[in-house]
Backbone and ligand atoms as CSV (ligand in chain L), in Angstrom:
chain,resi,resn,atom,element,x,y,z
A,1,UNK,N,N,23.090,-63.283,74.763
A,1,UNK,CA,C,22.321,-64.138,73.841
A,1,UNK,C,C,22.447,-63.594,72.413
A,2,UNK,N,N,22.967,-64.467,71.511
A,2,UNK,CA,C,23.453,-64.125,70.185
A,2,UNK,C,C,21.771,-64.710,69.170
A,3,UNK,N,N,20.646,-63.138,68.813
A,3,UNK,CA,C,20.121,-63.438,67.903
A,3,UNK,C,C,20.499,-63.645,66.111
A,4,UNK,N,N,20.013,-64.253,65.303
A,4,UNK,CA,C,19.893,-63.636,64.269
A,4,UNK,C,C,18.960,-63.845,62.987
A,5,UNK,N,N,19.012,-62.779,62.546
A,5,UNK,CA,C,17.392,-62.865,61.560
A,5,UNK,C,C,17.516,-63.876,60.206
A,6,UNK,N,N,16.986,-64.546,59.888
A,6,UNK,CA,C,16.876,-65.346,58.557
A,6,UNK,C,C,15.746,-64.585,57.816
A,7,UNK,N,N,15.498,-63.428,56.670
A,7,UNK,CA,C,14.450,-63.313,56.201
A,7,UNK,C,C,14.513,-63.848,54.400
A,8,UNK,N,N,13.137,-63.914,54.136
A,8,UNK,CA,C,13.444,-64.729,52.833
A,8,UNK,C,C,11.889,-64.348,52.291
A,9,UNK,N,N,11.386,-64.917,51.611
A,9,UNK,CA,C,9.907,-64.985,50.425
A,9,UNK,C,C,9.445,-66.469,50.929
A,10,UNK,N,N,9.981,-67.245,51.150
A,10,UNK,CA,C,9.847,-68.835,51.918
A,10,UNK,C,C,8.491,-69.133,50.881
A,11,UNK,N,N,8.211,-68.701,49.511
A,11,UNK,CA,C,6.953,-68.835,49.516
A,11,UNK,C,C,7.080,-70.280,48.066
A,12,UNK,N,N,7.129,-71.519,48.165
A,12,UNK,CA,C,7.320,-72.123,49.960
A,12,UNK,C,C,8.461,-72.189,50.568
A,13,UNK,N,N,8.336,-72.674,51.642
A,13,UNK,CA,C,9.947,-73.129,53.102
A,13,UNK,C,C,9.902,-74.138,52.300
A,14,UNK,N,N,11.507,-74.638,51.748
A,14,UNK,CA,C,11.962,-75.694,51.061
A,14,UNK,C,C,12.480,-76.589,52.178
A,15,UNK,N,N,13.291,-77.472,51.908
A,15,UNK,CA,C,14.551,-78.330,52.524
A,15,UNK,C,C,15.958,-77.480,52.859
A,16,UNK,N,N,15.770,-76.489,51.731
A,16,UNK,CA,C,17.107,-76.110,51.346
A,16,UNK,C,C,17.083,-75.074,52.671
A,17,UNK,N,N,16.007,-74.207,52.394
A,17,UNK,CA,C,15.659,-73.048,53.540
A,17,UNK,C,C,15.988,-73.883,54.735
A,18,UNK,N,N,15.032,-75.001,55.416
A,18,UNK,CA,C,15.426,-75.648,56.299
A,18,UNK,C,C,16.752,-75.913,56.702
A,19,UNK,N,N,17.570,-76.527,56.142
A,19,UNK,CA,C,18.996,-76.750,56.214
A,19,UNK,C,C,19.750,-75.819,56.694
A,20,UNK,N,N,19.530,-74.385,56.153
A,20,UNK,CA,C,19.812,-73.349,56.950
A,20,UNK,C,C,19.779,-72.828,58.256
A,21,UNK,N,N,18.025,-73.085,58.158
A,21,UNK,CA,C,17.629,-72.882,59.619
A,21,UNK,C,C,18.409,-73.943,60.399
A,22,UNK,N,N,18.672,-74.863,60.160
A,22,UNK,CA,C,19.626,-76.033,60.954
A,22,UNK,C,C,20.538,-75.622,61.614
A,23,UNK,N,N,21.354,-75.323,60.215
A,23,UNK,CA,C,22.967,-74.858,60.668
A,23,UNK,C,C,23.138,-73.849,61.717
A,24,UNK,N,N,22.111,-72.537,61.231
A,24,UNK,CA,C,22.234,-71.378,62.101
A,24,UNK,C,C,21.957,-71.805,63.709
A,25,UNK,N,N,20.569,-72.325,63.602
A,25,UNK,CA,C,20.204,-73.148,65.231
A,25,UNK,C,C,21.182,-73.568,65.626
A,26,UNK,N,N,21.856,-74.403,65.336
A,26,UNK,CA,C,22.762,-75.138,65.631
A,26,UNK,C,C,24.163,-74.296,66.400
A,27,UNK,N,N,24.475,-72.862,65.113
A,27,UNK,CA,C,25.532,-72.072,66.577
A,27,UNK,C,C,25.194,-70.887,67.233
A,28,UNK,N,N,23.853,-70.394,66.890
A,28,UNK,CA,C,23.248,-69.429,67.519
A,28,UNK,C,C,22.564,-69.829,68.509
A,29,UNK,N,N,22.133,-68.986,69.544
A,29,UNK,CA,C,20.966,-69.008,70.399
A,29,UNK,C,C,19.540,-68.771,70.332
A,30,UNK,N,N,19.270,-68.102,69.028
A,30,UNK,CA,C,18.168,-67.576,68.259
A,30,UNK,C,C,18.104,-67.563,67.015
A,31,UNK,N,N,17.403,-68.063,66.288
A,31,UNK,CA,C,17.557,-67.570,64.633
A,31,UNK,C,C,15.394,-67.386,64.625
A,32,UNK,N,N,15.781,-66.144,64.082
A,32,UNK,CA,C,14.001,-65.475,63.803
A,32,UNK,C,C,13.852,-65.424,62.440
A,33,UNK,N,N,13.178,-66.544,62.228
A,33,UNK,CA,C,12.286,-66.524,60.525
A,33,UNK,C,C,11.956,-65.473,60.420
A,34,UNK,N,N,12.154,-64.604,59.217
A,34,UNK,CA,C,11.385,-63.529,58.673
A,34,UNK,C,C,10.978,-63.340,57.503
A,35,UNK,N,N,9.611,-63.791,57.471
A,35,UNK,CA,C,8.412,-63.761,56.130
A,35,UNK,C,C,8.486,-61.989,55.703
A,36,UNK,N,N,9.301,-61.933,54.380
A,36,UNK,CA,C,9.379,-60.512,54.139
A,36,UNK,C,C,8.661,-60.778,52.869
A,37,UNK,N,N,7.894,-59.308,52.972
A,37,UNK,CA,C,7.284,-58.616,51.969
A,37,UNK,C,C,7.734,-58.469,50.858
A,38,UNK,N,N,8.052,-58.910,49.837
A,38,UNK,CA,C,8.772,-58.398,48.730
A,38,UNK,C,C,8.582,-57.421,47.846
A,39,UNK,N,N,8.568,-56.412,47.589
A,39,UNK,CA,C,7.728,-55.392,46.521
A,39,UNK,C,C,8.354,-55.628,44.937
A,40,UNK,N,N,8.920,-56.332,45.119
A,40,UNK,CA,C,9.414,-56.831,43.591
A,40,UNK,C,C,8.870,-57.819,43.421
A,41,UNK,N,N,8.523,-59.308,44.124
A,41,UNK,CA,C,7.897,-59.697,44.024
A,41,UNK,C,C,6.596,-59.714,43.593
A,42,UNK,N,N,5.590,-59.521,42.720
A,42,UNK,CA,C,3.867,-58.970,43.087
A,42,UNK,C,C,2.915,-60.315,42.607
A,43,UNK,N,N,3.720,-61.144,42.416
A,43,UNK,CA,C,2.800,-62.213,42.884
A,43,UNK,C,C,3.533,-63.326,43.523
A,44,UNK,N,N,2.046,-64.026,44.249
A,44,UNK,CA,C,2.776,-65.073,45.521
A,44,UNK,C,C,1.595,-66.355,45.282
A,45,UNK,N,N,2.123,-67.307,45.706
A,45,UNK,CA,C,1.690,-68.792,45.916
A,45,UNK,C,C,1.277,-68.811,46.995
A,46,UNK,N,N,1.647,-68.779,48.153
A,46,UNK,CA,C,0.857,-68.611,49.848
A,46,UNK,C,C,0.766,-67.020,49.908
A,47,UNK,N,N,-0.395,-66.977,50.434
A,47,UNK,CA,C,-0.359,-65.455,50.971
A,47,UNK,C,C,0.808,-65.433,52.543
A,48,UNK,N,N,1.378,-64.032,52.953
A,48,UNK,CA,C,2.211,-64.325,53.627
A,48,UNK,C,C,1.580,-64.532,55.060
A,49,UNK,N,N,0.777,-64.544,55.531
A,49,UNK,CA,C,-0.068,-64.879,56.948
A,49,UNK,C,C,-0.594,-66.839,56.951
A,50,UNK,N,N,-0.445,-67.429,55.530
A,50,UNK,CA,C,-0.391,-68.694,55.371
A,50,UNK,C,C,1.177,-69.427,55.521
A,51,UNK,N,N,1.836,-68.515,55.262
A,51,UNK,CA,C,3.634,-68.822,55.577
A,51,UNK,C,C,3.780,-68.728,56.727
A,52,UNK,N,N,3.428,-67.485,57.368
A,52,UNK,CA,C,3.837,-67.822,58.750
A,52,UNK,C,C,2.646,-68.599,59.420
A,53,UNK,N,N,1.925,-69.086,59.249
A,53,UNK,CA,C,1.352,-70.501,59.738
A,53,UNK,C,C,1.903,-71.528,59.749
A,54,UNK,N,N,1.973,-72.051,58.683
A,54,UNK,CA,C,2.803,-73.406,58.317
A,54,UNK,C,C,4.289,-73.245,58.800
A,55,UNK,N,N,5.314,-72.085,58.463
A,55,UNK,CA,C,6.693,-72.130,58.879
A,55,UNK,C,C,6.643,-71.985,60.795
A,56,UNK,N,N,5.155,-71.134,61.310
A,56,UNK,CA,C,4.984,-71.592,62.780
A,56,UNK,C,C,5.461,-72.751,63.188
A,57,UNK,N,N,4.149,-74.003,62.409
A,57,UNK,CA,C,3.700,-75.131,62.533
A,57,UNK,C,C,5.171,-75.903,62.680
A,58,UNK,N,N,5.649,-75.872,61.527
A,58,UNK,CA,C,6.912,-76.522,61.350
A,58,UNK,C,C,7.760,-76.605,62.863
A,59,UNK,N,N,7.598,-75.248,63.400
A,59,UNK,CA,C,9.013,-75.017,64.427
A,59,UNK,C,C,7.969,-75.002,65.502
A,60,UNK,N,N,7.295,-75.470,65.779
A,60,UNK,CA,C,6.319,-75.237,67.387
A,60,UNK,C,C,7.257,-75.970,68.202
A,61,UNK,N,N,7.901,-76.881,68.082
A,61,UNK,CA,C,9.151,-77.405,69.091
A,61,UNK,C,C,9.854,-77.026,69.247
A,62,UNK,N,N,10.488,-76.291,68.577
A,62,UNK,CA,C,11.502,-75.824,68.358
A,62,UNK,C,C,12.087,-74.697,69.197
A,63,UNK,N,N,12.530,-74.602,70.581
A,63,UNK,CA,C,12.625,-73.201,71.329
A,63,UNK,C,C,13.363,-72.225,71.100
A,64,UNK,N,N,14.661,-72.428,69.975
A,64,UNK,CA,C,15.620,-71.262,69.551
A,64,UNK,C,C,15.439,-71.107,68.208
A,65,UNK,N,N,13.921,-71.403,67.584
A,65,UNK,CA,C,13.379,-70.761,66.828
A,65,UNK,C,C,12.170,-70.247,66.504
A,66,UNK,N,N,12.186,-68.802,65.881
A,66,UNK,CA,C,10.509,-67.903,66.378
A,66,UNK,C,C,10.011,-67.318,64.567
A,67,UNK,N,N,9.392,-67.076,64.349
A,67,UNK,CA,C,8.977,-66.944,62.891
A,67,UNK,C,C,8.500,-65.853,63.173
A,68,UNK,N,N,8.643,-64.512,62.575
A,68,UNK,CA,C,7.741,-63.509,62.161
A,68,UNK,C,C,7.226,-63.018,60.548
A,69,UNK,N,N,6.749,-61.825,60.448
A,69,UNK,CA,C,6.270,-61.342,59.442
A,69,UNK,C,C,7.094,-59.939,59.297
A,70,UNK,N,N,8.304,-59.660,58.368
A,70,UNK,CA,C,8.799,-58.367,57.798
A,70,UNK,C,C,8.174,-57.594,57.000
A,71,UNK,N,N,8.543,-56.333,57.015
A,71,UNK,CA,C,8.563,-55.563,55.537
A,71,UNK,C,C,9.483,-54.390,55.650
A,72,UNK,N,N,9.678,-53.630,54.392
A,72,UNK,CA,C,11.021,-53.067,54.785
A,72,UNK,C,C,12.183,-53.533,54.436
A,73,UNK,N,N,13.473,-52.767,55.238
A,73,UNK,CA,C,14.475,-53.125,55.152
A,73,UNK,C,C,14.921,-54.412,56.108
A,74,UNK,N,N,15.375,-55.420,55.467
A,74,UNK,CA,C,15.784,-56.652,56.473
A,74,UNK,C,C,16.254,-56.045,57.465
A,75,UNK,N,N,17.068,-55.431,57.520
A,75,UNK,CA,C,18.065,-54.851,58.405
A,75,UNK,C,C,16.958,-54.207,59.282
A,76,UNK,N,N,16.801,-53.240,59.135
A,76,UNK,CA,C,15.871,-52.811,60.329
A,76,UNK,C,C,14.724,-53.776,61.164
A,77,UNK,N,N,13.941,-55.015,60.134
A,77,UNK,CA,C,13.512,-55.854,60.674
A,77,UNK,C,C,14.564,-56.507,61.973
A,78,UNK,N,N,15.835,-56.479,61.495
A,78,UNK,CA,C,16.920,-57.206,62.534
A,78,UNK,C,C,17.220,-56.109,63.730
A,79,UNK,N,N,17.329,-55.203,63.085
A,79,UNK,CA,C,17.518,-54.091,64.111
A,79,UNK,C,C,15.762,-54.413,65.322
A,80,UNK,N,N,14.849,-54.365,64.807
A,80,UNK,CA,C,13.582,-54.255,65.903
A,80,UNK,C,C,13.532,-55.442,66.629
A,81,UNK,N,N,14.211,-56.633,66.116
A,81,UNK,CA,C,14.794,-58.066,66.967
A,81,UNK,C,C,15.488,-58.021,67.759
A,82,UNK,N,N,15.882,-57.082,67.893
A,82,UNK,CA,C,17.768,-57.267,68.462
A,82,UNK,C,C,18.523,-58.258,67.857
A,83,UNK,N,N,18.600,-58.440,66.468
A,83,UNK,CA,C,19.569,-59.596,65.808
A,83,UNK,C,C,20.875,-58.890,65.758
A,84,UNK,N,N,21.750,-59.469,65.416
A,84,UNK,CA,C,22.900,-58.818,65.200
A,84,UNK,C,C,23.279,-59.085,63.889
A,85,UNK,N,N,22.746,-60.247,63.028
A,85,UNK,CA,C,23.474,-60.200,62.280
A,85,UNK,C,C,22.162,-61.280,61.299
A,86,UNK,N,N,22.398,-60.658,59.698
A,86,UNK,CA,C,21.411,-61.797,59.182
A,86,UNK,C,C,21.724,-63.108,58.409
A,87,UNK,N,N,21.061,-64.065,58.483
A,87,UNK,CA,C,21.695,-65.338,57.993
A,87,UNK,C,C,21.251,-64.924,55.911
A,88,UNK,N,N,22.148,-65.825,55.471
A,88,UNK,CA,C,21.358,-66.307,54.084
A,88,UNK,C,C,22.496,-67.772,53.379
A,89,UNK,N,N,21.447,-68.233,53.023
A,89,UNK,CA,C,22.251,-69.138,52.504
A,89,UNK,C,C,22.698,-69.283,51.083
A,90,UNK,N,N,24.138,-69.781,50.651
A,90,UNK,CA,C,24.278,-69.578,49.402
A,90,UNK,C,C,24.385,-71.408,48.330
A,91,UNK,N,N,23.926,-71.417,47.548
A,91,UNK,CA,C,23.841,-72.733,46.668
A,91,UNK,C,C,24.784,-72.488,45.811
A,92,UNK,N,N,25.243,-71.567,45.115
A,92,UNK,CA,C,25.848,-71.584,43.945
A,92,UNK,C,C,26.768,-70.355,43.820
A,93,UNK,N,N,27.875,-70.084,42.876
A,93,UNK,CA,C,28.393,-68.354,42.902
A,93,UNK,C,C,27.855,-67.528,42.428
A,94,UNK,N,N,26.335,-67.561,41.889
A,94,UNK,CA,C,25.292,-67.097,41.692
A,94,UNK,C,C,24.580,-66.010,42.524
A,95,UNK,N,N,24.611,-67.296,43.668
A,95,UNK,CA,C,23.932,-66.605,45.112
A,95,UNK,C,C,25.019,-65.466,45.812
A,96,UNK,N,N,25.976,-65.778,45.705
A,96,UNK,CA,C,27.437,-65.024,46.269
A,96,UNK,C,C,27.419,-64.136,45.681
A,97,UNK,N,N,27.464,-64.179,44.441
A,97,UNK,CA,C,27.604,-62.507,43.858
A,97,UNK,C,C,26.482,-61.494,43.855
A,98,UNK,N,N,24.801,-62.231,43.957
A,98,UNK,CA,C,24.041,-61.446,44.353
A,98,UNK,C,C,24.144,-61.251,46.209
A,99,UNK,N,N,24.708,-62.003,47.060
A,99,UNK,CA,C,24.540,-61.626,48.226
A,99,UNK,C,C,25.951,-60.557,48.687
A,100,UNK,N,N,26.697,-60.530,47.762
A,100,UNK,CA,C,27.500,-59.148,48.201
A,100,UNK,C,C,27.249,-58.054,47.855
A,101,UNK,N,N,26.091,-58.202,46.434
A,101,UNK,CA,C,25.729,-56.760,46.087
A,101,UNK,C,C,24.516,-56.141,47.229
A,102,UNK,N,N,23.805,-57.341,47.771
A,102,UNK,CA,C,22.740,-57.172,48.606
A,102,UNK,C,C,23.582,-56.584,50.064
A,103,UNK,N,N,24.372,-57.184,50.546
A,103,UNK,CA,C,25.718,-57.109,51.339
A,103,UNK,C,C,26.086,-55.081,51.764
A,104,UNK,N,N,26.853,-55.281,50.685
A,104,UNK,CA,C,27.193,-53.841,50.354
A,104,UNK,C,C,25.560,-52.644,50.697
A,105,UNK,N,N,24.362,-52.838,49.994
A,105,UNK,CA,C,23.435,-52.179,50.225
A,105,UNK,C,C,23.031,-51.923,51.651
A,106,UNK,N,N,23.164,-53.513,52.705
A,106,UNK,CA,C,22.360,-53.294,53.960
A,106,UNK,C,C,23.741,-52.559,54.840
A,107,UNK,N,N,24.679,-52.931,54.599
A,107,UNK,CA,C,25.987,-52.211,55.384
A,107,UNK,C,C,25.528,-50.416,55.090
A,108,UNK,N,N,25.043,-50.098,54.206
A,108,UNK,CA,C,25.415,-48.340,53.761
A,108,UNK,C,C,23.685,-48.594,54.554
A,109,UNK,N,N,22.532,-48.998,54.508
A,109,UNK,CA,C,21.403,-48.822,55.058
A,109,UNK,C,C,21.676,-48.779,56.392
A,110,UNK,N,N,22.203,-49.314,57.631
A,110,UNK,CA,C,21.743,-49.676,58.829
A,110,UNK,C,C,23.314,-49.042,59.172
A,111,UNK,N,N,24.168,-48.384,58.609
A,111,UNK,CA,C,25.289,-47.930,59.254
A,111,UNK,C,C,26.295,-49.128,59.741
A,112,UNK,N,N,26.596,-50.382,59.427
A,112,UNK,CA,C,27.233,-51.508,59.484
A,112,UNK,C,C,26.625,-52.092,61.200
A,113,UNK,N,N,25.324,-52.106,61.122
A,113,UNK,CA,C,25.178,-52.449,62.841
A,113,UNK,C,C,24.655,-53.777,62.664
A,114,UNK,N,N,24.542,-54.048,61.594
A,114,UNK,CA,C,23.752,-55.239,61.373
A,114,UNK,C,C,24.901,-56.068,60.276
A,115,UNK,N,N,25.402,-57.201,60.782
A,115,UNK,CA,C,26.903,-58.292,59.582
A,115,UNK,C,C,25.496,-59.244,58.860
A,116,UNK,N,N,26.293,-59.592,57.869
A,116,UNK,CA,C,25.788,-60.796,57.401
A,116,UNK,C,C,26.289,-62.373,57.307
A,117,UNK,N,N,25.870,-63.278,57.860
A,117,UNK,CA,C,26.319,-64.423,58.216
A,117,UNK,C,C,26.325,-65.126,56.879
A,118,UNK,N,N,26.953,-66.041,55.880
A,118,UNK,CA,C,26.392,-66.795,54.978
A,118,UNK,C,C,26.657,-67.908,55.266
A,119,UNK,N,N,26.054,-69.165,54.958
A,119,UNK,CA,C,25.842,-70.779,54.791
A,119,UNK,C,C,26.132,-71.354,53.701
A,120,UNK,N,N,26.509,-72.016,53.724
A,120,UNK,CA,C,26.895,-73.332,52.375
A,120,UNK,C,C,25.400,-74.094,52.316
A,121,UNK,N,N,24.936,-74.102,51.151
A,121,UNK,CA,C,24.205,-75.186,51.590
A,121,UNK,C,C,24.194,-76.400,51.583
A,122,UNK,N,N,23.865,-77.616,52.177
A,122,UNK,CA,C,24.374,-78.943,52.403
A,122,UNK,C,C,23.953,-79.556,50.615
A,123,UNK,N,N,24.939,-80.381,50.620
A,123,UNK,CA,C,24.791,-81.161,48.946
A,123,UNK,C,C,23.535,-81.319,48.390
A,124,UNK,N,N,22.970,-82.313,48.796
A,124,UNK,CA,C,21.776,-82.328,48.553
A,124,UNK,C,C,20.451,-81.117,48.011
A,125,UNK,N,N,20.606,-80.163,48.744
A,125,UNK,CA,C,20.112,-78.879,48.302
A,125,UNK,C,C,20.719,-77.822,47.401
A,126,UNK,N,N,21.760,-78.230,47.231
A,126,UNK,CA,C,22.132,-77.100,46.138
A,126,UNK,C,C,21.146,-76.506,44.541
A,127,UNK,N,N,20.776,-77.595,44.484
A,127,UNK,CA,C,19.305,-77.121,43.373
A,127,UNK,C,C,18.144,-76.973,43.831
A,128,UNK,N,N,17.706,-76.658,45.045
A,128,UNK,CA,C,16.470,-76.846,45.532
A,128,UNK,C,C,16.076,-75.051,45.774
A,129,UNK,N,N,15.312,-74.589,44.936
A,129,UNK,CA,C,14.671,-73.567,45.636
A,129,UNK,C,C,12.873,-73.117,45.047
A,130,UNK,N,N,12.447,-72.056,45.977
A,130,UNK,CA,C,11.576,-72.317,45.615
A,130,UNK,C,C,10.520,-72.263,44.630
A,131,UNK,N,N,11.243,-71.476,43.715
A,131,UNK,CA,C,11.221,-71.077,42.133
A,131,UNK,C,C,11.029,-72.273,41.558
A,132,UNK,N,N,12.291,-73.379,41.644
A,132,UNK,CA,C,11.902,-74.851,41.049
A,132,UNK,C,C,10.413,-75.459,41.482
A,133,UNK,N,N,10.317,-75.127,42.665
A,133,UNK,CA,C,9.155,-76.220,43.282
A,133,UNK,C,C,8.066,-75.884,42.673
A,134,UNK,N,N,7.507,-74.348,42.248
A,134,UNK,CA,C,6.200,-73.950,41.769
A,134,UNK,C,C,6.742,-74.510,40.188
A,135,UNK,N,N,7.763,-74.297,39.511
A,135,UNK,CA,C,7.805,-74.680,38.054
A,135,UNK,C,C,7.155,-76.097,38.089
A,136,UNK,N,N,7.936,-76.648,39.346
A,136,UNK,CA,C,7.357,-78.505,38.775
A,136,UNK,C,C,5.311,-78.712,38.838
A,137,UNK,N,N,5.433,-77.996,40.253
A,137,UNK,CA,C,4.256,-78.155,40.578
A,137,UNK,C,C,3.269,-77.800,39.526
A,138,UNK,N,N,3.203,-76.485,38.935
A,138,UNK,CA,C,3.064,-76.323,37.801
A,138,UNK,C,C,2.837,-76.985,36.601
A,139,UNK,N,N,3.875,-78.069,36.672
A,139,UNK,CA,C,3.430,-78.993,34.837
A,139,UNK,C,C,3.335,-80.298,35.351
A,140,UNK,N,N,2.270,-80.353,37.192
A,140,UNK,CA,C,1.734,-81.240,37.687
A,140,UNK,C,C,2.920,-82.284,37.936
A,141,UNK,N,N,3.695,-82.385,38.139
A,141,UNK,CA,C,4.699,-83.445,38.831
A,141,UNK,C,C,5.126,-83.406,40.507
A,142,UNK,N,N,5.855,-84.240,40.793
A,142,UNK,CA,C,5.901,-84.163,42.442
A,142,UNK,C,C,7.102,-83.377,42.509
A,143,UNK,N,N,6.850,-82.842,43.985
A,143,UNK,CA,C,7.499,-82.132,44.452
A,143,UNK,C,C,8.319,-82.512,45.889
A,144,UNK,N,N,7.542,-83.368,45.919
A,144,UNK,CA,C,8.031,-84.234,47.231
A,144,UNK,C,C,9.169,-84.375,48.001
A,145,UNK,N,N,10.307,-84.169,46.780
A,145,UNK,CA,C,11.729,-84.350,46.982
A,145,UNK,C,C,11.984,-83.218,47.550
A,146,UNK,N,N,11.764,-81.805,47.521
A,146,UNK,CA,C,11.985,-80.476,47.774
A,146,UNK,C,C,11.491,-80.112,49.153
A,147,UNK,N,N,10.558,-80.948,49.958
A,147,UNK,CA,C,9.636,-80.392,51.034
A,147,UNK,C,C,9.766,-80.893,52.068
A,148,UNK,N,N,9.728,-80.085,53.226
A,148,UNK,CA,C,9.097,-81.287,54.425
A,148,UNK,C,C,7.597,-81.849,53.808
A,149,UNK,N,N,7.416,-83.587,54.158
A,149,UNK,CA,C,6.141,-83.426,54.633
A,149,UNK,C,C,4.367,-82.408,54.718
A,150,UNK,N,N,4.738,-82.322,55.479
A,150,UNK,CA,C,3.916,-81.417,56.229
A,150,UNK,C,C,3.569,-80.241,54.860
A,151,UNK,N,N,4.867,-79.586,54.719
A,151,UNK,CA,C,4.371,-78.442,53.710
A,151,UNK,C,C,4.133,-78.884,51.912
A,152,UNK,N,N,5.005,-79.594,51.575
A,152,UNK,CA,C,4.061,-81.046,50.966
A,152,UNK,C,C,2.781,-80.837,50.231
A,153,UNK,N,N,2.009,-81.379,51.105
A,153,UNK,CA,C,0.385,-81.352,52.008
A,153,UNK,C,C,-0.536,-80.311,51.786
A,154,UNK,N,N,0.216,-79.526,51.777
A,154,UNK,CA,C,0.064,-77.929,52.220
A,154,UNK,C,C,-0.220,-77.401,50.411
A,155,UNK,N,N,1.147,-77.499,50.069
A,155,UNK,CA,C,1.005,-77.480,48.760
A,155,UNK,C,C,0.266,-77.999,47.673
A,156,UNK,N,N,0.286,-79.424,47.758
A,156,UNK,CA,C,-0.589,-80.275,47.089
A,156,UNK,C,C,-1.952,-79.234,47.334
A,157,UNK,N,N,-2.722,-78.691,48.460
A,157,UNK,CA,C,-4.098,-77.976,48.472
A,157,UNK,C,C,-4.223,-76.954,48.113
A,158,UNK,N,N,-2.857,-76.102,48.200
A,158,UNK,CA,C,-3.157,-74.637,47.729
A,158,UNK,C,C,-3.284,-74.572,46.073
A,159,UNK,N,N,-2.567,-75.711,45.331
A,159,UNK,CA,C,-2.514,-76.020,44.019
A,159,UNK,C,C,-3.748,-76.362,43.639
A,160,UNK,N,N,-4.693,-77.598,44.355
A,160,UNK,CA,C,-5.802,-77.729,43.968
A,160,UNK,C,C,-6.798,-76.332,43.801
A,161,UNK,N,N,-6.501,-75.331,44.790
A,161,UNK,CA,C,-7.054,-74.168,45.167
A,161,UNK,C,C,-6.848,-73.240,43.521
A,162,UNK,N,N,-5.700,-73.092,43.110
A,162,UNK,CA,C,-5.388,-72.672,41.907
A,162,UNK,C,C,-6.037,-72.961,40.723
A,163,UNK,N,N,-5.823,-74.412,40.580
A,163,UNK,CA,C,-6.547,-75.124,39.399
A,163,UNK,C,C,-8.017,-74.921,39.257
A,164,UNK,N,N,-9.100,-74.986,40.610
A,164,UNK,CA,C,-10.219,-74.552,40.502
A,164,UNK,C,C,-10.604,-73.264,39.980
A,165,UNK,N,N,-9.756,-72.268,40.254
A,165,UNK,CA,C,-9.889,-70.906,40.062
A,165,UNK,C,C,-9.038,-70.304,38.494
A,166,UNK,N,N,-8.857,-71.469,38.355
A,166,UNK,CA,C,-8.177,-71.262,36.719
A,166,UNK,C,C,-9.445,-71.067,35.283
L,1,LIG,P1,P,14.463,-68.253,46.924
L,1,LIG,O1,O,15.837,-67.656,46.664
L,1,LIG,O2,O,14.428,-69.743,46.839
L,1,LIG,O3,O,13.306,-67.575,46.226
L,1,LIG,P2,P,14.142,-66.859,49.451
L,1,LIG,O4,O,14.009,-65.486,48.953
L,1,LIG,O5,O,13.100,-67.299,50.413
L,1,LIG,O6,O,14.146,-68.027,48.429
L,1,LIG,O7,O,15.616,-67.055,50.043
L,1,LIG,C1,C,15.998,-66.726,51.325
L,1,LIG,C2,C,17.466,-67.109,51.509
L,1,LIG,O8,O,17.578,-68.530,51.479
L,1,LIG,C3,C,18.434,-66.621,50.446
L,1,LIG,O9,O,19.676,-66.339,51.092
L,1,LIG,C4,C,18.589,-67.807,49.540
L,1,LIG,O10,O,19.821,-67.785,48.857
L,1,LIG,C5,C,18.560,-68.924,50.551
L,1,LIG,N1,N,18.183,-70.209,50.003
L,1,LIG,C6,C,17.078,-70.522,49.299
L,1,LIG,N2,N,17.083,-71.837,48.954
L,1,LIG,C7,C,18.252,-72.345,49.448
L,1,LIG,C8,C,18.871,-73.627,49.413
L,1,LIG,N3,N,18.328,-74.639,48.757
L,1,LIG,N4,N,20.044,-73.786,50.032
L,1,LIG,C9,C,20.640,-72.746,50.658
L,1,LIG,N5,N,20.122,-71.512,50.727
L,1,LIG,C10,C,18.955,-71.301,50.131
């Protein structure tokens, strides 16, 4: 059984993220969401125990896909999975040239036990991430185009949640 880890900030799970998760489902036997911690990151829009709710929610049908919570090195997150290898997807040569420098780092971390898989992402998503979605959301416009549904919804409340506390 061929796992492998997808970890990301998902903060939110776009279309684009989705699309990924697609592809990978699609030739793996496993692909494990992983809500990672970012320490560069230090601020967030969902707290990460609200991500893995909703990115749950999303996949509760879903049987060759499982969502957890990282921190750390991806790689070792993949290593405590038994993944073999981690997904990421790329939009632009943007993403490529930061995912070989990232590349190069987890190969010298984990002793090359852990490959990295990359994705194209499908047309439609090539501008979609989730940096855009808080900018729009932000100067109050829809976001609609960027989301499932469901997380959407989700968003639209955590924003109201913001604005009160502004
Ligand atoms: P972001 O880069 O949007 O802040 P993450 O840190 O959650 O998001 O990214 C996790 C992985 O998903 C990275 O490999 C990133 O390049 C990829 N990704 C994000 N958005 C898209 C998209 N629209 N299409 C393809 N891959 C994407």
């Amino acid at each position: 059984m061929t796992k492998v880890l997808y970890p990301g900030s998902f903060d939110p799970i776009t279309l684009g993220h989705m699309n990924i998760i697609e592809q990978a489902a699609y030739l793996y036997d496993k692909v494990i969401i992983a809500i990672m911690q970012n320490p560069m990151k230090r601020t967030h829009f969902f707290t990460m125990e609200e991500r893995y709710e909703m990115i749950s929610e999303l996949y509760k049908h879903a049987n060759n896909i499982d969502v957890v919570l990282g921190s750390g090195a991806a790689v070792d997150v993949a290593l405590l999975h038994e993944c073999k290898a981690l997904i990421r997807g790329l939009r632009s040569e943007n993403d490529l040239a930061e995912e070989m420098i990232l590349n190069s780092a987890n190969l010298r971390i984990c002793d090359k036990k852990i490959r990295t898989a990359l994705f194209l992402a499908d047309e439609p998503y090539q501008f979609t991430s989730s940096t855009i979605v808080k900018q729009v959301l932000f100067l109050n416009k829809d976001v609609s185009h960027y989301l499932d549904p469901y997380i959407n919804e989700k968003v639209l409340i955590k924003k109201k949640e913001f604005d009160k506390n502004a």
